[in-house]
C-alpha positions in Angstrom: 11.6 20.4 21.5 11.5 22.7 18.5 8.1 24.6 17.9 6.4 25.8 14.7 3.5 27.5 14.7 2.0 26.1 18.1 2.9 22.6 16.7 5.0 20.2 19.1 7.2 18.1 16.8 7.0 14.7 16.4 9.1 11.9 16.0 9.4 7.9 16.8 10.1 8.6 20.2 6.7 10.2 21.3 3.9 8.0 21.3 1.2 9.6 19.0 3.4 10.7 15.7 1.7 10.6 12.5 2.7 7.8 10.8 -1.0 7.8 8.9 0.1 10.7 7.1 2.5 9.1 5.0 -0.3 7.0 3.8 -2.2 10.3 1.7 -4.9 8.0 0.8 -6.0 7.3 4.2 -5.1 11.1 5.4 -7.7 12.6 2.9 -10.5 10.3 3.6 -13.1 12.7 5.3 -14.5 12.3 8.5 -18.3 11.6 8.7 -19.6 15.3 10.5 -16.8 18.1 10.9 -15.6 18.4 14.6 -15.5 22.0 15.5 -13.1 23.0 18.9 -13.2 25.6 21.5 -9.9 26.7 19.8 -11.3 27.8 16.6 -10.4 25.0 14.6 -12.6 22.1 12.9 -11.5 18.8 12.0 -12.7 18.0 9.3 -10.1 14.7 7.7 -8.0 12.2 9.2 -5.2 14.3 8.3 -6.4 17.0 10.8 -7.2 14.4 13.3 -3.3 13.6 12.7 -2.2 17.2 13.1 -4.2 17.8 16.3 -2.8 14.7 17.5 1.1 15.9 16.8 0.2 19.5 17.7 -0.9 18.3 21.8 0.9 18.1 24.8 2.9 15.3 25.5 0.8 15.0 28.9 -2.7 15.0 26.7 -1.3 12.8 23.8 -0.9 10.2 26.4 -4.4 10.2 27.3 -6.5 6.6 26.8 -8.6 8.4 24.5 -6.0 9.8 22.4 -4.0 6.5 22.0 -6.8 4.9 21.0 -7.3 7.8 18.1 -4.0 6.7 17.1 -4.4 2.9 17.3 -8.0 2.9 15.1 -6.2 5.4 12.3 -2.5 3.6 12.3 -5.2 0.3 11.8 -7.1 2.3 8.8 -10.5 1.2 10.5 -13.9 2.7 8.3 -14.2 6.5 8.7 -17.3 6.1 10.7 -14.8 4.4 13.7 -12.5 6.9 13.2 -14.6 9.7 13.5 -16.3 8.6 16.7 -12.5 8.5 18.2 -11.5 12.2 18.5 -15.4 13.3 18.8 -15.1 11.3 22.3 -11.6 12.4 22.6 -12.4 16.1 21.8 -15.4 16.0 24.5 -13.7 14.4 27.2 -10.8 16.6 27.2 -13.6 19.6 27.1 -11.9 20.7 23.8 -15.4 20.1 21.0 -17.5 22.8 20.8 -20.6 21.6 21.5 -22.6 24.4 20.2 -21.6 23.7 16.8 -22.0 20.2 16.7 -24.7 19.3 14.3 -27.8 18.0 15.5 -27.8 14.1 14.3 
């Protein structure tokens, strides 16, 4: 598969590919708390949910937790479901950075 900048393309025949980005409407809604990762990174919109979802491994993106990510975004549930999604998803693959979490 062709890389680009650590990214894994994505296409119809993987199962998490980021159809919700062609919707930009539902891409820029913001999640409810940024999530920060052990990588650096911070998700901080469904769009960047998207890209981390498209930028995994093929044996992570298959993951329960990961297709249901995909499942609650393709379904444009409210940004508070959404949010919840890759927060659990992040934590159970022991990818969130805890320590920057805001307290709730």
């Amino acid at each position: 598969m062709a890389r680009q900048r650590g990214l894994r393309a994505s296409g119809p025949s993987s199962p998490i590919y980021s159809p919700c980005c062609l919707r930009p409407s539902n891409c820029r809604r913001n999640k409810d708390q940024p999530l920060p990762t052990k990588d650096g990174g911070t998700l901080r919109t469904i769009r960047d949910a998207c890209d981390c979802m498209t930028g995994m491994g093929k044996q992570r993106e298959l993951r329960r937790q990961w297709q249901r990510v995909a499942k609650l975004i393709l379904a444009k549930e409210d940004v508070t479901t959404v949010s919840r999604a890759p927060e659990l998803a992040l934590f159970m693959d022991a990818k969130l950075d805890v320590s920057k979490v805001p307290a709730k």
